[in-house]
KOLLUM-805694 format. One record per atom (N, C-alpha, C): atom name; residue number from 1; residue in three letters; x, y, z. Coordinates in nm, 2 decimals. Layout:
<sites>
SITE   atom     n   res       c1       c2       c3
SITE     CA   NUM   ALA        X        Y        Z
...
</sites>
This chain:
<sites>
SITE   atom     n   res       c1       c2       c3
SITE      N     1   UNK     3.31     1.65    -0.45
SITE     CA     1   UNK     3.26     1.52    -0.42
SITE      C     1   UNK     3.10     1.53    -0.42
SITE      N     2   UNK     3.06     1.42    -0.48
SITE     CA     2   UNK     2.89     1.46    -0.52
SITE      C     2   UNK     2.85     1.32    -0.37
SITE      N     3   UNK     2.70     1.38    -0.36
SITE     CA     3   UNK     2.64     1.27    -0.25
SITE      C     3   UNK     2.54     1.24    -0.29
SITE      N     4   UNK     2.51     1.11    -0.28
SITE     CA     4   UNK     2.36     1.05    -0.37
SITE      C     4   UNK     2.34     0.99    -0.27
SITE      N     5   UNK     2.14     1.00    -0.30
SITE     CA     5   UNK     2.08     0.94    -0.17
SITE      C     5   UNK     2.03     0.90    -0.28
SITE      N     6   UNK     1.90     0.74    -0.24
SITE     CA     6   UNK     1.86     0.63    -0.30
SITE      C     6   UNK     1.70     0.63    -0.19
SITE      N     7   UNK     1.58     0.63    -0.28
SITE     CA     7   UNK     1.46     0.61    -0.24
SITE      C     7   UNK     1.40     0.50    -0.31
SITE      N     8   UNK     1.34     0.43    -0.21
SITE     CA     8   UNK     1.25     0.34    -0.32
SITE      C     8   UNK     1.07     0.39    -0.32
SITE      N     9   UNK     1.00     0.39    -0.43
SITE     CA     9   UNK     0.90     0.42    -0.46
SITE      C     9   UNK     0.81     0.31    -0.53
SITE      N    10   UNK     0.70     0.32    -0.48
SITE     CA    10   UNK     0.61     0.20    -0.59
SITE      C    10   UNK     0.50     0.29    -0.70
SITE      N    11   UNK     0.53     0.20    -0.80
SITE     CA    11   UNK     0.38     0.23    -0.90
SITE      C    11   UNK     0.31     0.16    -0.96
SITE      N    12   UNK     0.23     0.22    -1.02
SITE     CA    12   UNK     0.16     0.09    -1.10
SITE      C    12   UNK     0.07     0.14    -1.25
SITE      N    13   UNK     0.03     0.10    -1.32
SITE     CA    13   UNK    -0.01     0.10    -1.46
SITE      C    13   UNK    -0.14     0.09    -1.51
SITE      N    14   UNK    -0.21     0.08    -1.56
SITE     CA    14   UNK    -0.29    -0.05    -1.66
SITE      C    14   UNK    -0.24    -0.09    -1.79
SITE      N    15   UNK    -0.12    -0.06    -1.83
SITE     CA    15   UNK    -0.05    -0.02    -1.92
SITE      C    15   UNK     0.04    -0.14    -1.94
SITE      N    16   UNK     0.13    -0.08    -1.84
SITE     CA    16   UNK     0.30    -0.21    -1.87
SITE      C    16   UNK     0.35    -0.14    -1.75
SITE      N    17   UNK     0.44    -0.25    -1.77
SITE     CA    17   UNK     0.56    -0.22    -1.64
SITE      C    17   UNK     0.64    -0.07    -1.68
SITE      N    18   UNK     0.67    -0.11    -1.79
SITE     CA    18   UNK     0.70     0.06    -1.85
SITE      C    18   UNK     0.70     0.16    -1.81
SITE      N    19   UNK     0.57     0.15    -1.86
SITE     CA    19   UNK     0.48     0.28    -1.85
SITE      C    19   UNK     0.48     0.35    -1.69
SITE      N    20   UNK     0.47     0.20    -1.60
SITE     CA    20   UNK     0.43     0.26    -1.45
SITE      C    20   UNK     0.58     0.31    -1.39
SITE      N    21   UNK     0.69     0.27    -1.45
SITE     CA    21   UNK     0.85     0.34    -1.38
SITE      C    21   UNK     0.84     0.48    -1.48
SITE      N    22   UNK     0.80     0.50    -1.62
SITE     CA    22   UNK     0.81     0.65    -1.67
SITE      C    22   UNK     0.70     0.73    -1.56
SITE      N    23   UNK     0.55     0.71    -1.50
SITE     CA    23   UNK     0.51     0.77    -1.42
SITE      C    23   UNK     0.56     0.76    -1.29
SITE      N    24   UNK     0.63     0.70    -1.24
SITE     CA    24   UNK     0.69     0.69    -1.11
SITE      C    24   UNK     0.79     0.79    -1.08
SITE      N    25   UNK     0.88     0.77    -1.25
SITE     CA    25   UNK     1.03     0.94    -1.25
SITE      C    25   UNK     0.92     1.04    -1.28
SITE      N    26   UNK     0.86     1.05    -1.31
SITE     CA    26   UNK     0.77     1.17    -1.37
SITE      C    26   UNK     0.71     1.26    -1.25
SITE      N    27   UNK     0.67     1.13    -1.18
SITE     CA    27   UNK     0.56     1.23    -1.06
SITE      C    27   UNK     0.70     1.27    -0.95
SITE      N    28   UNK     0.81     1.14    -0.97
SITE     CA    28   UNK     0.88     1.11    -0.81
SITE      C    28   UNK     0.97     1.31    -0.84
SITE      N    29   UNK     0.98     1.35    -0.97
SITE     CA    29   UNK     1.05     1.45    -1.03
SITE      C    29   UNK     1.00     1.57    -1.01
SITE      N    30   UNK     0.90     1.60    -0.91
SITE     CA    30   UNK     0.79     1.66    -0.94
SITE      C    30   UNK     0.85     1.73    -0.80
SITE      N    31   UNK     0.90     1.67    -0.71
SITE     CA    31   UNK     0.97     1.72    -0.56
SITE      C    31   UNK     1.09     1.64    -0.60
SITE      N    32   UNK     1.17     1.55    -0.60
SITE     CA    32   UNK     1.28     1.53    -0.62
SITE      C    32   UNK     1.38     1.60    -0.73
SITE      N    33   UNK     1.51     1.65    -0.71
SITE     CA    33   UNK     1.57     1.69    -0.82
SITE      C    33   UNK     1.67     1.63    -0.84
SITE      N    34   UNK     1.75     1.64    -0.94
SITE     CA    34   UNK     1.90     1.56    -0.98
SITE      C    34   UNK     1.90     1.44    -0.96
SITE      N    35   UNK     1.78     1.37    -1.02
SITE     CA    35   UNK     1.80     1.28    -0.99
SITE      C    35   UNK     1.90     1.16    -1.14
SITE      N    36   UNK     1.98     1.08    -1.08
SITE     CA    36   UNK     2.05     1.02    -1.16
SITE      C    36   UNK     2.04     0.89    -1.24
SITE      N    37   UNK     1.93     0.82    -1.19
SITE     CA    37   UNK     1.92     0.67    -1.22
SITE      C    37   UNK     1.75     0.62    -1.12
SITE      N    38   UNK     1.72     0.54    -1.23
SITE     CA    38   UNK     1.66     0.42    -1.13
SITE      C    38   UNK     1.66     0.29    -1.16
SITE      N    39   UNK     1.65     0.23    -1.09
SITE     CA    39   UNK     1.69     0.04    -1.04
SITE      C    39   UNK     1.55    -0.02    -1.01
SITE      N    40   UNK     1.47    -0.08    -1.13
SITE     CA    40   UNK     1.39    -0.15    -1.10
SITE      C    40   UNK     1.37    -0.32    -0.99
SITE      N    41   UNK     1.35    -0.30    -0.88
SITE     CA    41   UNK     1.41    -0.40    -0.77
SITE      C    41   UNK     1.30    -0.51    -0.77
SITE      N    42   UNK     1.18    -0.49    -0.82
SITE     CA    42   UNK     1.06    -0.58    -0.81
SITE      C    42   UNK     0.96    -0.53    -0.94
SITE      N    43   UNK     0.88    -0.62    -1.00
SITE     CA    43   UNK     0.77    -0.63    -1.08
SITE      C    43   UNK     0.67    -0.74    -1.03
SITE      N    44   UNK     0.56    -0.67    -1.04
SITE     CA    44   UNK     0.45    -0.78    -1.03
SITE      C    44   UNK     0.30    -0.68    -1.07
SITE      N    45   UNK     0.18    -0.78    -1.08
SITE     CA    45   UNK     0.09    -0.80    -1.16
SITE      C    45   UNK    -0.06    -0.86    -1.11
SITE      N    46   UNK    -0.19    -0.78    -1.08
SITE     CA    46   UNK    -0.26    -0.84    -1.06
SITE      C    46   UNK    -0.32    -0.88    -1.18
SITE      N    47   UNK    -0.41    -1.01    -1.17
SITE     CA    47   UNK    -0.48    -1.07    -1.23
SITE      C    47   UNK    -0.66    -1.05    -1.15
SITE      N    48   UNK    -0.69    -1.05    -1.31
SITE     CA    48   UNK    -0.85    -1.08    -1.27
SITE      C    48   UNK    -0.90    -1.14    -1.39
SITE      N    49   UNK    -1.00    -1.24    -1.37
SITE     CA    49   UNK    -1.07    -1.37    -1.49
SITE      C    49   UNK    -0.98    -1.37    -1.58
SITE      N    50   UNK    -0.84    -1.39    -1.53
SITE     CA    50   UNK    -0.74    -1.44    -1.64
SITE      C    50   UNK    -0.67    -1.34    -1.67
SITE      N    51   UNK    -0.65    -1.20    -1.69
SITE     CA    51   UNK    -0.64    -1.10    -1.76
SITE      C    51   UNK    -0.55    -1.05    -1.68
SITE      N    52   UNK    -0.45    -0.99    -1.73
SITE     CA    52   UNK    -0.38    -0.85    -1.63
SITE      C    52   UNK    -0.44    -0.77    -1.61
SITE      N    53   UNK    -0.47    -0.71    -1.51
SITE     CA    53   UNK    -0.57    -0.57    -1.49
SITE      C    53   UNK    -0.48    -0.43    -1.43
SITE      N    54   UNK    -0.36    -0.47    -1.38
SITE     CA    54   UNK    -0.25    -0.36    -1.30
SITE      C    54   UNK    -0.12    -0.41    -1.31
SITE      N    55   UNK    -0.06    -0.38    -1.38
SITE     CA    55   UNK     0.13    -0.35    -1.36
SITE      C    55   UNK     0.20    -0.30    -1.28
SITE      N    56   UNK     0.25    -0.34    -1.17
SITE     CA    56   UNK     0.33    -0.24    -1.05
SITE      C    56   UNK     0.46    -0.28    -1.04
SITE      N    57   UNK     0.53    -0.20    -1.06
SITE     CA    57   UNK     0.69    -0.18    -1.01
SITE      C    57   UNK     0.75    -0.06    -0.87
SITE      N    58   UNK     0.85    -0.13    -0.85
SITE     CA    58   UNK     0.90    -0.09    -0.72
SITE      C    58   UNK     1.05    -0.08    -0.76
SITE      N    59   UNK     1.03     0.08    -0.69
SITE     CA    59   UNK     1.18     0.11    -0.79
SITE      C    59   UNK     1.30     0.17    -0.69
SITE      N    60   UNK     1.42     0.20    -0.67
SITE     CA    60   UNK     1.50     0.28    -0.64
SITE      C    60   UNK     1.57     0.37    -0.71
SITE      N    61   UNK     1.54     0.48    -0.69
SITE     CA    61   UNK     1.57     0.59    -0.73
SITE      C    61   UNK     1.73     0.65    -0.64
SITE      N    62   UNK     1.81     0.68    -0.70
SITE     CA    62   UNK     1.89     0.76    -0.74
SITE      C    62   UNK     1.91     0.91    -0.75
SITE      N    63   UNK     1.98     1.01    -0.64
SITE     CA    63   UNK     1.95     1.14    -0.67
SITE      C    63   UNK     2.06     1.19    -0.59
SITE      N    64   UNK     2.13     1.27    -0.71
SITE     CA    64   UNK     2.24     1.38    -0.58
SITE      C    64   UNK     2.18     1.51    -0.51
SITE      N    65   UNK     2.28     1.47    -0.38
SITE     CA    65   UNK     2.19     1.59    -0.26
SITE      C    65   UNK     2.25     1.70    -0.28
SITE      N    66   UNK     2.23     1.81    -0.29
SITE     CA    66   UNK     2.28     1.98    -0.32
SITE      C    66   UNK     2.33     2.04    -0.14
</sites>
């Protein structure tokens, strides 16, 4: 029987939404191991003089416990 625990973590870009969930598994991977999935649960976006300036997502992460 496997056990999975679920964390949520935020990130953010100048990039894309993308880009900030690949750095989010990348760094969250860095101390977390086995991890199985993540679940994008929010997206949002500042603005400045019109323009996107930061991409942030908030994610849950997925990982079996050893």
């Amino acid at each position: 029987m496997s056990v999975l625990k679920v964390i949520e973590i935020l990130a953010n870009s100048d990039k894309s939404w993308e880009d900030a969930a690949r750095k989010a598994i990348k760094h969250a991977s860095k101390s977390v191991k086995n991890i199985r999935s993540v679940y994008v649960q929010d997206q949002s976006a500042s603005v400045s003089n019109g323009e996107i300036t930061e991409f942030r997502v908030n994610l849950k992460i997925t990982f079996e416990v050893n």
